[in-house]
C-alpha positions in Angstrom: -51.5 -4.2 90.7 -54.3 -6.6 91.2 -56.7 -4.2 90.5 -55.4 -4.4 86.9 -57.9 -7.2 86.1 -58.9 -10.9 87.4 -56.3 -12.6 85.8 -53.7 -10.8 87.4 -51.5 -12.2 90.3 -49.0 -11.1 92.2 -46.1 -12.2 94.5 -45.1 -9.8 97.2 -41.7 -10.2 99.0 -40.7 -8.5 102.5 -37.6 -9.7 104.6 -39.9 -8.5 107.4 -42.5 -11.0 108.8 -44.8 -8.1 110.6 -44.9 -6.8 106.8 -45.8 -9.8 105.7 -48.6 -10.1 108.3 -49.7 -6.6 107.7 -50.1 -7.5 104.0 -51.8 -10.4 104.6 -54.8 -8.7 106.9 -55.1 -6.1 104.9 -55.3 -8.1 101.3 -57.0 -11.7 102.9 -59.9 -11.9 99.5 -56.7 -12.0 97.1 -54.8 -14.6 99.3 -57.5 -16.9 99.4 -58.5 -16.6 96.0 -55.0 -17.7 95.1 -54.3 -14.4 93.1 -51.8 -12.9 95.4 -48.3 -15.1 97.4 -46.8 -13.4 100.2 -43.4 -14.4 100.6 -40.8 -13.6 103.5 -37.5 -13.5 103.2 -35.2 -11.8 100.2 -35.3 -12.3 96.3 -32.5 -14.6 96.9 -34.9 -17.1 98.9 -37.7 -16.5 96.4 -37.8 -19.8 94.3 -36.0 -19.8 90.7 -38.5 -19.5 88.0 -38.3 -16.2 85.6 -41.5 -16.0 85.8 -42.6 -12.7 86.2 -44.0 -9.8 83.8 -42.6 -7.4 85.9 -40.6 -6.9 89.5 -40.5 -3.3 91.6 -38.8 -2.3 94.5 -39.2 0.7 96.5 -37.1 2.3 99.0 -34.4 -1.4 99.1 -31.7 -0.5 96.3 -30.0 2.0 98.3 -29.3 -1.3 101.2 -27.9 -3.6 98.5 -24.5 -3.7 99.0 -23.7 -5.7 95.2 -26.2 -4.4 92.9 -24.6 -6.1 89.5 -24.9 -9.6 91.3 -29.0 -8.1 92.4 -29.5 -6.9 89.2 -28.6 -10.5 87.6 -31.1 -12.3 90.8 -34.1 -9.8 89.5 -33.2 -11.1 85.7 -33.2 -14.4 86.1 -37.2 -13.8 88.0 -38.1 -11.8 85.0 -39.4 -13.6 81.6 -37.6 -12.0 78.7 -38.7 -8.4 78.2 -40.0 -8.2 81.4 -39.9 -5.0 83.1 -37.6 -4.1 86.2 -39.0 -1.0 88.3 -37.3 0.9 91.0 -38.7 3.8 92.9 -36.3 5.7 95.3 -37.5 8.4 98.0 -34.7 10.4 99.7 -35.6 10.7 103.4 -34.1 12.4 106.0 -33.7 15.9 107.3 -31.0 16.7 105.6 -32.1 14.9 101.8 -32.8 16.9 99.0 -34.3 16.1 95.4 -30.5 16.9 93.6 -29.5 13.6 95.9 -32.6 11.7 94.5 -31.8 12.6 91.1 -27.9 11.5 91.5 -28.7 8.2 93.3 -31.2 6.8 90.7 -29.1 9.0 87.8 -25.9 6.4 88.9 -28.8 3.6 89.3 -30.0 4.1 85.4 -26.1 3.4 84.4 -26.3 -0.1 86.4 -29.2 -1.2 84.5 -27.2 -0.4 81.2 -24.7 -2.0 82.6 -26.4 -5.2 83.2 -28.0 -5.0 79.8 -31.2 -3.9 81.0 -32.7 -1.9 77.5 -35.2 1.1 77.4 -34.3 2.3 80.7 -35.9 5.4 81.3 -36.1 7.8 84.5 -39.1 9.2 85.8 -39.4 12.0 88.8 -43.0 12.3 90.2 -44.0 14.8 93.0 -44.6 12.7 96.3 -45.1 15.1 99.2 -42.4 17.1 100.2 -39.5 15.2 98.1 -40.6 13.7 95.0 -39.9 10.3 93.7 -37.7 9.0 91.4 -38.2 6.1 89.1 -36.0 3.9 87.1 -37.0 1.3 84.6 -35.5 -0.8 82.3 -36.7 -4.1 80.6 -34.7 -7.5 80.6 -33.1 -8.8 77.7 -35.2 -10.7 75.0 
């Protein structure tokens, strides 16, 4: 994402503190120059603001237990018409792509039902499983 231009900053969120670090040494130019916030803990401990252009996750819907009250957290991050990404990857030796495509089918309806608009599903080949993708953008 911050290869996208100079301007553009990022804030990146981990409930894991060795993530955090890992980030950190591996994008220090970024955190000095005040372009890129690393942030431990969970969106819930991330300071209010609604803020942000845009906010993905990858591989944490399938852990939240309430994901009306998570999808309500992520819009009150995002400015109005910002864009809400999810990627999910099935994993394990007995996951299959059918599995994928039902988890982030159901996940597509959630949006709707939190009046997330344009929400579109995208399925890219990743490896052995693919990758599924759902997007929707906050209310205006």
């Amino acid at each position: 994402m911050l290869e996208a231009g100079p301007a553009t900053r990022a804030t990146g969120l981990d409930h894991s503190r060795l993530m955090i670090e890992q980030a950190g040494n591996r994008l220090k130019k970024p955190l000095l120059t005040d372009r890129l916030t690393l942030w431990p803990g969970s969106l819930e401990t991330l300071p209010q603001g609604g803020g942000f252009d845009a906010v993905f996750s990858c591989n944490v819907l399938q852990f939240v237990d309430d994901r009306t009250a998570f999808l309500e957290l992520v819009k009150e991050h995002l400015k109005p018409d910002g864009l809400f990404a999810t990627t999910f990857q099935p994993r394990g030796f007995c996951a299959t792509a059918q599995a994928g495509r039902d988890w982030i089918g159901a996940f597509a309806e959630d949006l709707c039902q939190a009046n997330f608009v344009d929400v579109d599903i995208r399925e890219e080949v990743f490896g052995d499983m693919p990758a599924f993708c759902a997007l929707g953008t906050a209310p205006a």
